[in-house]
C-alpha positions as CSV (number, residue, x, y, z in Angstrom):
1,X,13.6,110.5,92.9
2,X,9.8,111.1,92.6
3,X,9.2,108.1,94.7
4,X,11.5,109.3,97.3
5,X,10.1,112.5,98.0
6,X,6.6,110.8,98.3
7,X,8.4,108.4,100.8
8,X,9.8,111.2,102.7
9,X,6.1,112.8,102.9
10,X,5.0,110.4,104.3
11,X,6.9,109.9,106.9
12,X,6.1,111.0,110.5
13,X,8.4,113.6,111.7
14,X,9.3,110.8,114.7
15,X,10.4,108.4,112.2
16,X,11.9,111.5,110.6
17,X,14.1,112.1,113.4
18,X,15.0,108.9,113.8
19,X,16.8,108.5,110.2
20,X,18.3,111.9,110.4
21,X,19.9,110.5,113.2
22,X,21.0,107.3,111.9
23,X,22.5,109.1,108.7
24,X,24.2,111.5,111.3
25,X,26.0,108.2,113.3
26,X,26.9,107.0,110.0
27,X,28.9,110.0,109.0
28,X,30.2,110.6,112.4
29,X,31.2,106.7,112.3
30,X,32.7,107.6,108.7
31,X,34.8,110.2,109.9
32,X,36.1,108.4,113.2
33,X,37.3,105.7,110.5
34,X,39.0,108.0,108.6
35,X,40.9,109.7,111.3
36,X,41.7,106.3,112.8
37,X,43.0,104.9,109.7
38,X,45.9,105.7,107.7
39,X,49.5,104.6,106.5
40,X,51.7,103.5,109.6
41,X,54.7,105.6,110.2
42,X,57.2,106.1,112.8
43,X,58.3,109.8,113.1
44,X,60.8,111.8,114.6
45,X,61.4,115.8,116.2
46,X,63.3,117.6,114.8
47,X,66.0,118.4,117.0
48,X,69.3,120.6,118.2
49,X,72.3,119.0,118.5
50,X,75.6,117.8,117.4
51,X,76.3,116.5,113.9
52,X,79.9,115.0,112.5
53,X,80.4,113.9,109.7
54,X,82.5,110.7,109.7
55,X,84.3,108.9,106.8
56,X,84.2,105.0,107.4
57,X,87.2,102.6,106.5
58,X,88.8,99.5,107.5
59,X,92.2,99.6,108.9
60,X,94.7,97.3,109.8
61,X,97.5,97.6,113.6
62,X,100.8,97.3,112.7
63,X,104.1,98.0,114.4
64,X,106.0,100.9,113.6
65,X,109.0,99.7,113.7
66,X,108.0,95.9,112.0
67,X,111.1,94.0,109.9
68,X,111.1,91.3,107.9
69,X,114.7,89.5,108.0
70,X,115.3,88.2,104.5
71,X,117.6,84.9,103.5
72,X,120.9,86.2,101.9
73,X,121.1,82.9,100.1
74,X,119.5,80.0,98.6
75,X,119.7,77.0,101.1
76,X,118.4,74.7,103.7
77,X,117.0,76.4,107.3
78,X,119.0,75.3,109.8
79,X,119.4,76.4,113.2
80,X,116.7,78.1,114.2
81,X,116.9,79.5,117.1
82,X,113.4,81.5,118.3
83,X,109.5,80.8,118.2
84,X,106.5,83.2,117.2
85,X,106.0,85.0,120.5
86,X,109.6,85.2,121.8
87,X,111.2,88.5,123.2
88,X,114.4,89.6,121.7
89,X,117.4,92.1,122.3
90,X,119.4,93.4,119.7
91,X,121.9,91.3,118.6
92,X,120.8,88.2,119.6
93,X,121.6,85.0,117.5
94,X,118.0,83.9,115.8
95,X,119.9,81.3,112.9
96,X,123.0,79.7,113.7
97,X,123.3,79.6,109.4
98,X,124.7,75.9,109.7
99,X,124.4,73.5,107.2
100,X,124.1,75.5,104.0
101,X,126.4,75.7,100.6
102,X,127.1,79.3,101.3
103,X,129.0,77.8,104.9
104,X,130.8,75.1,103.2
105,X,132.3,77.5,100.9
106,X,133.1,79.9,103.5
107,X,134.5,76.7,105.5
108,X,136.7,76.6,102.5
109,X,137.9,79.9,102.6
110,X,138.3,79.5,106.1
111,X,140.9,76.7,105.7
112,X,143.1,78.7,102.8
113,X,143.2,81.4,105.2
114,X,144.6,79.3,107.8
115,X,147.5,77.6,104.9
116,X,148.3,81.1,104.0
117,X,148.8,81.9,108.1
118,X,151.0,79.2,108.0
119,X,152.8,80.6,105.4
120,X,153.1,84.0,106.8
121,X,154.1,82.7,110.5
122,X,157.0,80.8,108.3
123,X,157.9,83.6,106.0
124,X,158.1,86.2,108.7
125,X,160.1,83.9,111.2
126,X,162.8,83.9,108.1
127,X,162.8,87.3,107.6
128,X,163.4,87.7,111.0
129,X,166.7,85.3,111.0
130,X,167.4,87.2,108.3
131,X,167.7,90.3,109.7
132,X,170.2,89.1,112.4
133,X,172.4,87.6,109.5
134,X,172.6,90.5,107.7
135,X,173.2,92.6,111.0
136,X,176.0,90.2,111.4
137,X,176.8,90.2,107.7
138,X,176.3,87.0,107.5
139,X,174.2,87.8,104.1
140,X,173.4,91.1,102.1
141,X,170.9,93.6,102.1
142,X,169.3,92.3,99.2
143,X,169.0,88.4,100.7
144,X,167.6,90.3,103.8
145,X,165.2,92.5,101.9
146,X,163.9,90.1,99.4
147,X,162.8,87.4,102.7
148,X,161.0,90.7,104.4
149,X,159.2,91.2,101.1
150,X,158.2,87.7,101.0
151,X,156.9,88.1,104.7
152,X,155.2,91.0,103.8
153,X,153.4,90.0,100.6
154,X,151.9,86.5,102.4
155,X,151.0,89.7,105.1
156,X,148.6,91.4,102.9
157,X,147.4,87.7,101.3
158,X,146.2,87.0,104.5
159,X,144.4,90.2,105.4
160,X,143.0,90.7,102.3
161,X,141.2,86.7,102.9
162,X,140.8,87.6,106.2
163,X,138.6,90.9,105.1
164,X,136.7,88.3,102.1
165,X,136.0,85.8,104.7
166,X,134.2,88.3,107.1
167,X,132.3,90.3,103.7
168,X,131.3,86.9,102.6
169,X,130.0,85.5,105.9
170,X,128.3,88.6,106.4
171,X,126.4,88.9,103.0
172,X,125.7,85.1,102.5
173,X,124.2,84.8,106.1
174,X,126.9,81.7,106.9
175,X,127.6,83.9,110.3
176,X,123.7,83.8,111.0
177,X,120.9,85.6,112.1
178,X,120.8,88.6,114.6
179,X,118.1,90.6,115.7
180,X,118.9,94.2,114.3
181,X,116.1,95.5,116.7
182,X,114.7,94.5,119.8
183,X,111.3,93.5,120.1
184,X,109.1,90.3,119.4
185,X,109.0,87.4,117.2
186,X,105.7,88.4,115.5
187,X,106.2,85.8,112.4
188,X,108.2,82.7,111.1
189,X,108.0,82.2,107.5
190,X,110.2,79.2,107.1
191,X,110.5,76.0,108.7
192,X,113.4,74.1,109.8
193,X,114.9,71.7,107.0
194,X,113.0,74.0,104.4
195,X,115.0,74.8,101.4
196,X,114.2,78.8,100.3
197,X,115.5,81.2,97.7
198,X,117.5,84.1,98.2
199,X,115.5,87.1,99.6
200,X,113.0,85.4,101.2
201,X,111.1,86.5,103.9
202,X,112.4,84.4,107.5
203,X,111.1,86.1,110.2
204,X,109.3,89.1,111.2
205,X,110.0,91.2,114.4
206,X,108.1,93.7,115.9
207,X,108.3,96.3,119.1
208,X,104.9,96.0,120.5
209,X,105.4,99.2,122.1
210,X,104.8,101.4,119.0
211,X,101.4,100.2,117.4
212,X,99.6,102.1,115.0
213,X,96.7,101.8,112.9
214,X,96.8,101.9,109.0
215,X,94.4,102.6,106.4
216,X,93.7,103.1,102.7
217,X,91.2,106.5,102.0
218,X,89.9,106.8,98.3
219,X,92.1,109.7,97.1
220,X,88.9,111.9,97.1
221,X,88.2,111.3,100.8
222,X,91.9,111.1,101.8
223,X,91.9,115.1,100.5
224,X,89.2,115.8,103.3
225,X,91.5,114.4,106.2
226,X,94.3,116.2,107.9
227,X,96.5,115.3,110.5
228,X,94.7,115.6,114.1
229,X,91.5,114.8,112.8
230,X,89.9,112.9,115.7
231,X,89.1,109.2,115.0
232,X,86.6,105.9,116.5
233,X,88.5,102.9,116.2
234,X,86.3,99.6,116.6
235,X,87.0,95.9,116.4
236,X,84.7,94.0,114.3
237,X,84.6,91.2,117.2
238,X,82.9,94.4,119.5
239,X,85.7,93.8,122.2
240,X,88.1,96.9,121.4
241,X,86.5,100.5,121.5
242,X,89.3,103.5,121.1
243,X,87.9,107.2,120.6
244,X,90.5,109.2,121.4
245,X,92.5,107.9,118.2
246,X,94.1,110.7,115.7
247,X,95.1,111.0,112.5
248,X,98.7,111.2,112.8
249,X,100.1,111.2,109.0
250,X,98.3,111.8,105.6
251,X,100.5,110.6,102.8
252,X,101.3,112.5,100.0
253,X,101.2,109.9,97.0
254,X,98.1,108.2,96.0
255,X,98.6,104.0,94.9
256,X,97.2,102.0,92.5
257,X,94.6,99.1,94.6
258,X,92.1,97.0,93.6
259,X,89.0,96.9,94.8
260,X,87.0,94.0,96.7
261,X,84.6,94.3,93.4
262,X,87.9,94.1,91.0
263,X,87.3,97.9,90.3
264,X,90.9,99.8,90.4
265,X,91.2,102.6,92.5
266,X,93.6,105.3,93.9
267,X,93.9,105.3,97.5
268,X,96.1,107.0,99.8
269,X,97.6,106.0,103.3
270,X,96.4,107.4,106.5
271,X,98.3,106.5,109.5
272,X,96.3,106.9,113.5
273,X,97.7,107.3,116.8
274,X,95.8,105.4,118.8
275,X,94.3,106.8,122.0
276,X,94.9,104.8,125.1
277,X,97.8,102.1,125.8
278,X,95.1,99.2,125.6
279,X,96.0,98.0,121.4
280,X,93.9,95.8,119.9
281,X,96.1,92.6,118.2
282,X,98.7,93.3,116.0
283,X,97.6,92.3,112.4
284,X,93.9,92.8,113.5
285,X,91.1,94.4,111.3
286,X,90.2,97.7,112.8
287,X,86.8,99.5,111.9
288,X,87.5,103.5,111.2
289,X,85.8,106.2,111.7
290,X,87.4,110.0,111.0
291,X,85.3,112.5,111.8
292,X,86.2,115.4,109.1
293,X,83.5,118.0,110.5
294,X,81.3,118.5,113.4
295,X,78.6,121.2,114.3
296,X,77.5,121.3,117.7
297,X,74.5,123.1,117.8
298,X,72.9,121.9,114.2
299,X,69.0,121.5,113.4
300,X,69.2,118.0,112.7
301,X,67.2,114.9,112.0
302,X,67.5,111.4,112.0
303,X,69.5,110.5,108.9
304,X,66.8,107.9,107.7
305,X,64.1,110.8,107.0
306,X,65.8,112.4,104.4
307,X,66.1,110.7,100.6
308,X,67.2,112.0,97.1
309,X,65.0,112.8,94.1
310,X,66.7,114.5,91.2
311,X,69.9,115.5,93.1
312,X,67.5,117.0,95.8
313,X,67.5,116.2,99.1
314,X,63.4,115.6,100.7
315,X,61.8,114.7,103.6
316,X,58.1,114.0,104.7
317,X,56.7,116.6,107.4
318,X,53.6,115.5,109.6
319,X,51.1,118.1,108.9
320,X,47.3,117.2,110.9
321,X,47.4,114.0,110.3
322,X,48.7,114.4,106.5
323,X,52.2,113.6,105.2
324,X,54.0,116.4,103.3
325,X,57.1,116.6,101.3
326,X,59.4,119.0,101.8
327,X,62.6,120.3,100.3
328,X,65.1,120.8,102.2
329,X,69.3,121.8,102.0
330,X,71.3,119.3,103.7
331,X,74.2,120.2,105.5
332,X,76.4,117.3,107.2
333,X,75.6,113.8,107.1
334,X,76.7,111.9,110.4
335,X,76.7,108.4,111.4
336,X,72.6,109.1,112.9
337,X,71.7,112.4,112.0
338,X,71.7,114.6,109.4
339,X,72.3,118.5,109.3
340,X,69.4,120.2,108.2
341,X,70.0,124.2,106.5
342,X,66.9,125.3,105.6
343,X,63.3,123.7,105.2
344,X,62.4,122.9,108.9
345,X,62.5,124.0,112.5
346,X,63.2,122.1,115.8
347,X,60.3,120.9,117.1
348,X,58.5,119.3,114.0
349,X,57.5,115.8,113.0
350,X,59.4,113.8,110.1
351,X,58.4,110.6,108.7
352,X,61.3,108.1,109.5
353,X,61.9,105.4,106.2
354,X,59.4,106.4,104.2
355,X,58.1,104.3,101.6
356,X,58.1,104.7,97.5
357,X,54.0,104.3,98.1
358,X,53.6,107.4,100.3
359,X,52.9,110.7,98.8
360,X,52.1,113.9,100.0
361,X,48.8,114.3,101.5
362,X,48.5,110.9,102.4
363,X,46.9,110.2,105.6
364,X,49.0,108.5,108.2
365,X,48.9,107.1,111.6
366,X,52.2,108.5,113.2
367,X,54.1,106.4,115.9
368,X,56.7,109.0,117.3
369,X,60.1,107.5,118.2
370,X,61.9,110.3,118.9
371,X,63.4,108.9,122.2
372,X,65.2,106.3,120.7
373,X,67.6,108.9,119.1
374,X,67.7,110.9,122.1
375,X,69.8,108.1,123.8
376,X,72.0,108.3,120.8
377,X,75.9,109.6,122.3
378,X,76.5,113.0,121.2
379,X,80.1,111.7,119.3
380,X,79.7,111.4,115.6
């Protein structure tokens, strides 16, 4: 130290000067570096705007009025009469049910009924003699009475087959197939010359005119949606857009489902309305979004600058060049912003993403990105 203050002595004052002002660059040079420097970060205002908060599913378009035609027996297909895609009215024929056990034995039937019509057309023709013999007293009353009770009782033999035959061909599907709605062929389970059980699905038709979109809440959601609740329906191909969709129906009961991760769940059924008469394919995955809130006017932020510490919700505030976390009450949680109660005022500067290495009074070299959000839509 000695040494140095001997050196500095004997210094002229130009040369004096001279490293005063070299130590002053070097600071000035210092400072410069560390303003320049710091952590990159991209930041956002803090804005006014809309906020809704949205809960996100997958649903699936069905038909309202969709049936699934069963077989009434076990047998062959045969006769089939319509493709996937064909229109059908009400009553038309779809399986001819030819060919099967159930339409030999009603074959069978068919032929006793036609021995005991036989039998009838014989038994009444003698009662009828019969009559005119006894009217000429030709024969009693008893010989008269006795054929008209024969006539009668092959009467009530044949009606009573008659009413057998129809039951039988109508349960066992031996008269065929009709369309109980009209609509479209939307599915054909079976193939012709395939043998199937009783009760097995056939075919499937649907009215295309009465499409609807389903999905399956977690019970806890499902209790924040109500019927009108307005809803974004998506296709996961990005060709079918729909946001004037509505919650039409909230069931009552929750079911039983398991989860894509095997985890079981309760889940209730939502039904939507959809919006315009454009319907995306029926059977189609639908992306859903119900939007269970909304505040127009909210301080918000861009949902990525808030995190979670300890139930708490933060964010990091630019302050002169310095970040600075903040507490702060969160209100609703949107698709791209977040509401934002207490703990900053439109206008500020929040760190976007921030990183588990930044802390507060860190130094950081903000990039502001605000107009990338401001080109957001206002919907949720």
């Amino acid at each position: 130290m000695e040494k140095l203050k001997s050196l500095w002595k004997n210094l002229s004052k130009r040369k004096k000067s001279l490293l005063a002002a070299m130590l002053l660059l070097v600071f000035i040079l210092i400072v410069t570096a560390v303003l320049l420097s710091g952590t990159p970060v991209e930041t956002a205002h803090v804005s006014q705007g809309p906020v809704a908060e949205v809960i996100k599913e997958a649903g699936t378009v069905e038909s309202e009025s969709a049936l699934i035609l069963t077989a009434k027996q076990t047998g062959e297909i045969r006769g089939l009469l319509v493709e996937e895609g064909d229109a059908v009215s009400e009553g038309d024929l779809l399986l001819t049910g030819e060919g099967s056990s159930a339409s030999l034995d009603l074959k069978s039937q068919q032929s006793q009924l036609r021995v005991l019509q036989s039998q009838y057309a014989l038994a009444q023709d003698a009662a009828n003699k019969s009559r005119l013999l006894y009217e000429q007293g030709a024969v009693s009353q008893q010989e008269y009475s006795q054929a008209q009770a024969a006539a009668n009782q092959l009467a009530a033999q044949v009606d009573a087959l008659a009413y057998s035959i129809e039951s039988y061909a109508s349960s066992s599907g031996t008269a065929g197939l009709t369309a109980p709605i009209g609509g479209v062929i939307t599915g054909i389970f079976a193939k012709e010359g395939e043998t199937i059980l009783a009760s097995a699905p056939i075919l499937e038709i649907s009215n295309l005119d009465d499409i609807y979109v389903v999905c399956d809440l977690i019970a806890s959601d499902a209790d924040l949606v109500t019927p009108g609740d307005p809803v974004l329906l998506t296709s996961q191909e990005g060709n079918y857009e729909d946001s004037s969709a509505q919650v039409r129906k909230v069931h009552i009961k929750a079911q039983d489902q398991l989860s894509d991760l095997g985890i079981q769940q309760k889940r209730v059924r939502v039904e939507i309305d959809l919006g315009q008469e454009k319907a995306p394919r029926l059977g189609s995955t639908i992306d859903v979004e119900i939007t269970i809130d909304q505040h127009p006017e909210a301080t918000r932020v861009p949902k990525t600058a808030v995190y979670e510490r300890d139930q708490q919700s933060f964010v990091f505030v630019v302050e002169g060049r310095k970040a600075v976390e903040r507490e702060v009450m969160v209100g609703l949680k949107g698709r791209d912003f977040t509401e934002i109660i207490t703990g900053l005022t439109p206008g500020e500067s929040v760190i976007l993403s921030p990183d588990n290495q930044l802390s507060s009074g860190t130094f950081v070299k903000a990039t502001d990105v605000t107009h990338k959000f401001s080109s957001l839509p206002a919907s949720p």
